[in-house]
C-alpha positions as CSV (number, residue, x, y, z in Angstrom):
1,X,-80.7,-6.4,84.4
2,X,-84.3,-7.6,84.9
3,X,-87.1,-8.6,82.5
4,X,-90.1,-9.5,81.6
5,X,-90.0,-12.9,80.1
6,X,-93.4,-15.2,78.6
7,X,-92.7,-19.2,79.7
8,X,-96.6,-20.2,78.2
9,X,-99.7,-19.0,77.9
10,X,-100.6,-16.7,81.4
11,X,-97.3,-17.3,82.7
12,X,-95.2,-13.8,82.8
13,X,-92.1,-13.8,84.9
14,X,-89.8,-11.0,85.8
15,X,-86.3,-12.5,86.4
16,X,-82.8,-11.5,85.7
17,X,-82.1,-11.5,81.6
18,X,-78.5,-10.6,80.3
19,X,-77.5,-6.6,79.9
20,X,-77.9,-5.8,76.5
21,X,-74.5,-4.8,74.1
22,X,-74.0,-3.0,71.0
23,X,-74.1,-6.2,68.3
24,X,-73.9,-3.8,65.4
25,X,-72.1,-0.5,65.0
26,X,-76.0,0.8,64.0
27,X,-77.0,0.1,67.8
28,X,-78.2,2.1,70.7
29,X,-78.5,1.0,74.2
30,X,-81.3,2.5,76.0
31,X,-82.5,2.6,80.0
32,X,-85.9,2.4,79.7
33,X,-87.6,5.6,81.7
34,X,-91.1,3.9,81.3
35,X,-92.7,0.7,79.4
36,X,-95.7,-0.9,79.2
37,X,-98.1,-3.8,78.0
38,X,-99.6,-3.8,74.9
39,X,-102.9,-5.1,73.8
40,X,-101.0,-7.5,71.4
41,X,-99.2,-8.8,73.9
42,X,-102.5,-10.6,75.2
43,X,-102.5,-12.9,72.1
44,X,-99.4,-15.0,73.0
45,X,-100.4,-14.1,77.0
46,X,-104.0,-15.8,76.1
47,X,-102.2,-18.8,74.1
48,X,-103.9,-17.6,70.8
49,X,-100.3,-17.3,69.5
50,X,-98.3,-19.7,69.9
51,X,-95.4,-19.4,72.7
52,X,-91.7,-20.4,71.9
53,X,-90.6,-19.8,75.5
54,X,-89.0,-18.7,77.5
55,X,-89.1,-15.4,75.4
56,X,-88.6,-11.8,76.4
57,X,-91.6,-9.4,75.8
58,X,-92.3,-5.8,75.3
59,X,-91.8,-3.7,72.0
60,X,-92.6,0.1,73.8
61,X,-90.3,1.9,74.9
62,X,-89.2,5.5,76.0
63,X,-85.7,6.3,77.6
64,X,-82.1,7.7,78.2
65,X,-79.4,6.7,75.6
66,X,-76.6,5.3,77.4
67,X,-74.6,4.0,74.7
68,X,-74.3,4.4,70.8
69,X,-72.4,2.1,68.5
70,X,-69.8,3.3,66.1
71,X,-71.8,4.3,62.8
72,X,-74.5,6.3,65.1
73,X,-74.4,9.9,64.1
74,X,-77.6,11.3,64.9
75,X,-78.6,10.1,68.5
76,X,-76.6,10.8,71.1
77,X,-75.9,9.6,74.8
78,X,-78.0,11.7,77.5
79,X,-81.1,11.9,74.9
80,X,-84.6,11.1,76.1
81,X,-85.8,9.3,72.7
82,X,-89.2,7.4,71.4
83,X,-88.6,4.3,69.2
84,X,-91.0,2.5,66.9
85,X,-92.2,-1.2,67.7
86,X,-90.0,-2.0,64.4
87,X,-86.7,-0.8,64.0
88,X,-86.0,0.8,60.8
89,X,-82.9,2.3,58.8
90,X,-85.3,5.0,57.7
91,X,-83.5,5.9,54.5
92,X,-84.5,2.7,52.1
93,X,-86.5,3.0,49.7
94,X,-89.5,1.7,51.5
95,X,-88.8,3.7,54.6
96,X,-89.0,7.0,52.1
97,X,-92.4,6.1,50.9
98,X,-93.7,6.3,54.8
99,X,-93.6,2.6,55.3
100,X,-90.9,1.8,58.2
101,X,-92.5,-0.8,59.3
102,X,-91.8,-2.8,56.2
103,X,-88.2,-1.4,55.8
104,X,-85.8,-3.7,53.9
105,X,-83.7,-3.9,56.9
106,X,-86.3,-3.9,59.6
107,X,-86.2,-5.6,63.2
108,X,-88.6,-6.4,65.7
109,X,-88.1,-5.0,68.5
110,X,-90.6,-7.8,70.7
111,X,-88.0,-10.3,69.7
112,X,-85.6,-7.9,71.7
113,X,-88.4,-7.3,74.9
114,X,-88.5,-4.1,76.2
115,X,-90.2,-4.9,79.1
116,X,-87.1,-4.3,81.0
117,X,-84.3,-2.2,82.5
118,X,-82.6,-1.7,79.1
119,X,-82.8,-2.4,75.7
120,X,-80.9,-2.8,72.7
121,X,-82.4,-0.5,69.9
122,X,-80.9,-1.3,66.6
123,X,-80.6,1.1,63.2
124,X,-80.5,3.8,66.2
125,X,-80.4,6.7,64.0
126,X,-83.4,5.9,61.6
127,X,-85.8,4.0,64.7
128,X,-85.3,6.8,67.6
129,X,-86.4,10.3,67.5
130,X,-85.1,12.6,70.3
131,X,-87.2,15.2,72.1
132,X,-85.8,18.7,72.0
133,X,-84.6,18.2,76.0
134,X,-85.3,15.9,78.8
135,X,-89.0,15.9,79.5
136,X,-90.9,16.7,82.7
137,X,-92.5,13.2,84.4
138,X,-95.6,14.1,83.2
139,X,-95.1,13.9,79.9
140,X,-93.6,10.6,79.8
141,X,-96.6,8.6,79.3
142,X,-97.3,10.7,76.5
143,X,-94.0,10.0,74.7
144,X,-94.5,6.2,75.5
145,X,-97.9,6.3,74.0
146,X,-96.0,7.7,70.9
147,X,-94.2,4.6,70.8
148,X,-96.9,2.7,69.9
149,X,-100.4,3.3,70.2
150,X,-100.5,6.8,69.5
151,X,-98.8,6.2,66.2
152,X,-100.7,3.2,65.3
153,X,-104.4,4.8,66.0
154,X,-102.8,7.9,63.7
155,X,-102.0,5.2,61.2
156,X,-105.4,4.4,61.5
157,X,-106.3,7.6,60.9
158,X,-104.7,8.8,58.1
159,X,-105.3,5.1,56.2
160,X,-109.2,5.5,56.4
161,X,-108.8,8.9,54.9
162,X,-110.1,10.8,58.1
163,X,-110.8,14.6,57.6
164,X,-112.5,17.8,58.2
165,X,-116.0,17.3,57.0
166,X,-116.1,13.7,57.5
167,X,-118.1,11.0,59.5
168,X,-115.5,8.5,61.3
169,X,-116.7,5.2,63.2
170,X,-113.4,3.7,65.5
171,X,-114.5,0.1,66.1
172,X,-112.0,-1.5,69.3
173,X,-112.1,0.9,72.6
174,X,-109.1,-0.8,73.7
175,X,-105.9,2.2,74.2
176,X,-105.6,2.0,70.0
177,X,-109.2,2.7,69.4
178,X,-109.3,5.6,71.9
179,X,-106.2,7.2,70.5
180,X,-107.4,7.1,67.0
181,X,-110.5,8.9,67.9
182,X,-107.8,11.6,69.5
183,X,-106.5,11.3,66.4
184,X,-109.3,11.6,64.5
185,X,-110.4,15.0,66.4
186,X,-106.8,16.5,65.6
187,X,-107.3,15.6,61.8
188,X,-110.6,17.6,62.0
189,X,-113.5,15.2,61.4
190,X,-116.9,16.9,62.0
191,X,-118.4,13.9,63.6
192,X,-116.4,11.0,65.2
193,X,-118.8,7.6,66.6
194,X,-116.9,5.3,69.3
195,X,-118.0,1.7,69.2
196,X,-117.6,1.2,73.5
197,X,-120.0,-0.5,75.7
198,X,-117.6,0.4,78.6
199,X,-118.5,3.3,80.8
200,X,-114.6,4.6,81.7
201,X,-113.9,3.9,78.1
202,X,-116.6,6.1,76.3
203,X,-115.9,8.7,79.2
204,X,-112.7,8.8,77.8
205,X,-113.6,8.5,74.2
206,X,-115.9,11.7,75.0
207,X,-112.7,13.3,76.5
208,X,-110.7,12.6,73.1
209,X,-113.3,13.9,70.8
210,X,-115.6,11.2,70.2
211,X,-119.5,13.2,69.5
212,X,-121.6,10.0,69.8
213,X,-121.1,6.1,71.7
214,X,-122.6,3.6,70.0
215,X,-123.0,0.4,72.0
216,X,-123.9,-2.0,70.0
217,X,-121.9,-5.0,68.1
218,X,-122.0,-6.7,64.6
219,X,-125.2,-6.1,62.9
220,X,-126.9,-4.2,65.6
221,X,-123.6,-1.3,65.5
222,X,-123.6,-1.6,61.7
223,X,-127.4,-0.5,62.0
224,X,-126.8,2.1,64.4
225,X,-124.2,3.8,62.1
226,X,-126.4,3.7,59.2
227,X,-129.2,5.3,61.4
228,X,-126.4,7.9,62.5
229,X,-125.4,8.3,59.0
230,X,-128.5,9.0,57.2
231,X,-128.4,5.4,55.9
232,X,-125.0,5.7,53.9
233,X,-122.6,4.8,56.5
234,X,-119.3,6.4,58.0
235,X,-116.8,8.3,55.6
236,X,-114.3,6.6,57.3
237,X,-113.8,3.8,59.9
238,X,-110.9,2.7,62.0
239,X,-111.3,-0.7,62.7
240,X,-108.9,-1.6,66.1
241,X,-109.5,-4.9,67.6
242,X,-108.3,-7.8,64.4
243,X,-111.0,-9.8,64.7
244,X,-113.5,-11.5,62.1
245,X,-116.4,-9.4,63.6
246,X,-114.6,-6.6,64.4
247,X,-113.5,-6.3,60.4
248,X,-116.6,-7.0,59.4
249,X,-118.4,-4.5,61.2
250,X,-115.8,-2.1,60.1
251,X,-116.4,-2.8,56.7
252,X,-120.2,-2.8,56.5
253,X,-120.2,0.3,58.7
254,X,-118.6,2.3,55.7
255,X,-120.7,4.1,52.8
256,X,-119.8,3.3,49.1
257,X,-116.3,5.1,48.3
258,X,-115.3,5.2,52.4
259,X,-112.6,4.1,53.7
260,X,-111.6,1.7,56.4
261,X,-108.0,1.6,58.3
262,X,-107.6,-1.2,60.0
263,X,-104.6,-1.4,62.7
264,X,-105.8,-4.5,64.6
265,X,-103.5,-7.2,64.2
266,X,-105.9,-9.8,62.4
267,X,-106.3,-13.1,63.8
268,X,-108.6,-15.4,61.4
269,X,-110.1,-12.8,59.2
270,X,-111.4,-13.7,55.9
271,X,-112.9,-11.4,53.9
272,X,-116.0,-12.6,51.5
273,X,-115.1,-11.3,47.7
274,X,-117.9,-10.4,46.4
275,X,-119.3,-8.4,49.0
276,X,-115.9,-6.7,49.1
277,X,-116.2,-6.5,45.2
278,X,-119.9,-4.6,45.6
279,X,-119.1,-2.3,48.3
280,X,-116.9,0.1,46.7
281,X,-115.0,0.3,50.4
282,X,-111.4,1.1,50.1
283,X,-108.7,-1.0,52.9
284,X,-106.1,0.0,53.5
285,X,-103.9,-0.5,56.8
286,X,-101.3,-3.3,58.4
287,X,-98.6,-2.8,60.9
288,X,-98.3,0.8,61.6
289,X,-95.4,3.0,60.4
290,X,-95.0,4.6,63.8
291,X,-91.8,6.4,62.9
292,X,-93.1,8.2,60.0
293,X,-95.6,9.8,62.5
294,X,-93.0,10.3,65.3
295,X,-91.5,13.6,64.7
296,X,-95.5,15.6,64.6
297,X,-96.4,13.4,67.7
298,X,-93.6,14.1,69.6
299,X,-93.8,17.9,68.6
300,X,-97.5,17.5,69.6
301,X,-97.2,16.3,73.1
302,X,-93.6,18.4,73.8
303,X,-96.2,21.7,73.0
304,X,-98.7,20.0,75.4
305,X,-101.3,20.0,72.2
306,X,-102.2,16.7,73.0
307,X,-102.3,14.3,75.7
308,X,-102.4,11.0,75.1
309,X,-101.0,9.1,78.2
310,X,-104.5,9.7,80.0
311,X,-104.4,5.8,78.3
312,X,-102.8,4.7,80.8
313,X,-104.7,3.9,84.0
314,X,-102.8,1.0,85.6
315,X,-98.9,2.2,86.5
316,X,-97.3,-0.1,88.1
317,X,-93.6,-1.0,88.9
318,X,-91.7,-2.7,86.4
319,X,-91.7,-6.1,89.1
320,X,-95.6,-6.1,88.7
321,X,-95.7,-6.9,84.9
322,X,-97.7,-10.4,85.1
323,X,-99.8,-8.4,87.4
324,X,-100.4,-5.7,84.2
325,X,-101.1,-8.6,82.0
326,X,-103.8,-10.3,84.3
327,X,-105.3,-6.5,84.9
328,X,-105.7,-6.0,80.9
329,X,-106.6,-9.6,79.7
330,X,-109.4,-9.0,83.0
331,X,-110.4,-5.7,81.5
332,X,-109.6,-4.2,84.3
333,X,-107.5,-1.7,82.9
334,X,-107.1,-0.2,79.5
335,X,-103.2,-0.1,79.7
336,X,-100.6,-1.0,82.4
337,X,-98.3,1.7,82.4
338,X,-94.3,0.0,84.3
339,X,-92.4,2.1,85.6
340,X,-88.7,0.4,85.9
């Protein structure tokens, strides 16, 4: 098969990579019906993380089981099925509590790279959730939104306590931060504040819910909140990007007793103590349990409630993946949608 595959920073090749096989008799072998690039995927792509290449890449994923180890029970060959970026059992006790994503037996699936033909998907049963037939084209983007981003702005959600009645601030524009202010909308907040100083990104924030675009960064946004917010601060903010600032911002734009969720994957944040101790904000967030979300989300965009592949606004074919990556480290796309 082919495949994406990361040699060094800004240096994506798609080249021939061996077929995947069942390892374990917990495995599933999926052909991917779409994939896609992920804004984490520009850390090691920007050579902020470091790059132990040559590596596969991609941890997204929708397809068509073709082939189930021994133990699988539950997912079955011919299903059109969603997967988490972390595979999970599903059944430990961590899993139980909502937290797949720090399951006792969990695996990365970036180590694996879905950015390719097909993938090997292991603990198939607890990671993949089937839809109830095989989905119309047009709903595919949806599903693979699911698979990630969807899930992870829900996270986001749900950790900053988001609902009806509430003032929300999502800080990050980037496909996350637009999908938690979908999310946001569905949860029922009464007023939801994008953080976007890009014109096709608030147009689209607007589409997903968002009532008001603030434009402004670090201080200046924390002030605008406040002036939005009678002085208090947000309820709850969703803080999407993982930088210093961007935590910051998402901290200082919350009222005493709010909560933030924060989803970006941190790079260099240190938070100061005491102010932490004084502002009586609540954190709570991390890698997002995408599968304990799955089975709403898929039921969600099968009924057509929600729509959240309008994220994607680059498809490409799966041979134009470095192009994806130069399009979203450029900004000139919020997410490269590859189609194998």
């Amino acid at each position: 098969m082919r495949g994406a595959v990361i040699y060094g920073a800004r240096d994506i090749r798609f080249e021939e990579r061996d077929d995947p096989k069942i390892i374990e008799p917990t495995d599933a072998i999926i052909r991917l019906s779409a994939t896609c690039v992920c804004g984490s995927d520009l850390w090691p792509y920007r050579g902020i993380e470091p790059v132990q290449g040559p590596a596969p890449m991609g941890h997204e994923y929708v397809g068509i089981v073709e082939e189930v180890g021994r133990d699988v029970r539950e997912i079955k060959p011919g299903q059109f099925v969603i997967g988490s970026f972390f595979a999970s059992d599903n059944t430990c006790e961590i899993c139980q509590a909502g937290y797949q994503s720090s399951c006792i037996h969990r695996e990365l699936m970036g180590t694996i790279g879905t950015q390719a033909e097909l993938a090997r998907v292991p603990l198939a049963d607890g990671t993949l959730v089937a839809t109830p037939d095989l989905p119309p084209a047009d709903l595919i983007p949806g599903f693979l939104a699911a698979s990630d981003v969807l899930g992870t702005g829900w996270f986001g959600a749900v950790a900053a306590e988001v609902g009806p009645g509430k003032t929300v601030a999502v800080v990050g524009d980037g496909a996350v931060g637009l999908l938690a202010v979908l999310a946001a909308r569905h949860l029922g907040a009464e007023r939801i504040i994008a953080m976007s100083r890009h014109v096709p990104r608030q147009k689209l924030a607007l589409e997903f819910g968002a009532t008001d675009i603030v434009e402004e960064r670090g201080g200046e946004g924390v002030g605008r909140i406040k002036e939005l917010t009678s002085g208090l601060g947000a309820h709850s903010v969703i803080e999407a990007v993982g930088t210093q600032e961007s935590m910051m911002q998402a901290i200082r734009s919350t009222r005493p007793g709010g909560h933030v969720g924060y989803v970006g994957v941190a790079h260099g944040v240190e938070l100061p103590g005491e102010e932490i101790f004084f502002s009586h904000v609540h954190l709570h967030g991390g890698p997002a349990p995408v599968r304990r979300f799955l089975p709403e989300l898929v039921d969600l965009i099968w009924k057509r409630e929600i729509d959240p592949g309008k994220v994607f606004d680059l498809p490409l074919p799966l041979d134009q993946v470095a192009e994806g990556y130069r399009a979203m480290d450029e900004r000139r796309a919020i997410k490269a949608l590859l189609w194998p």
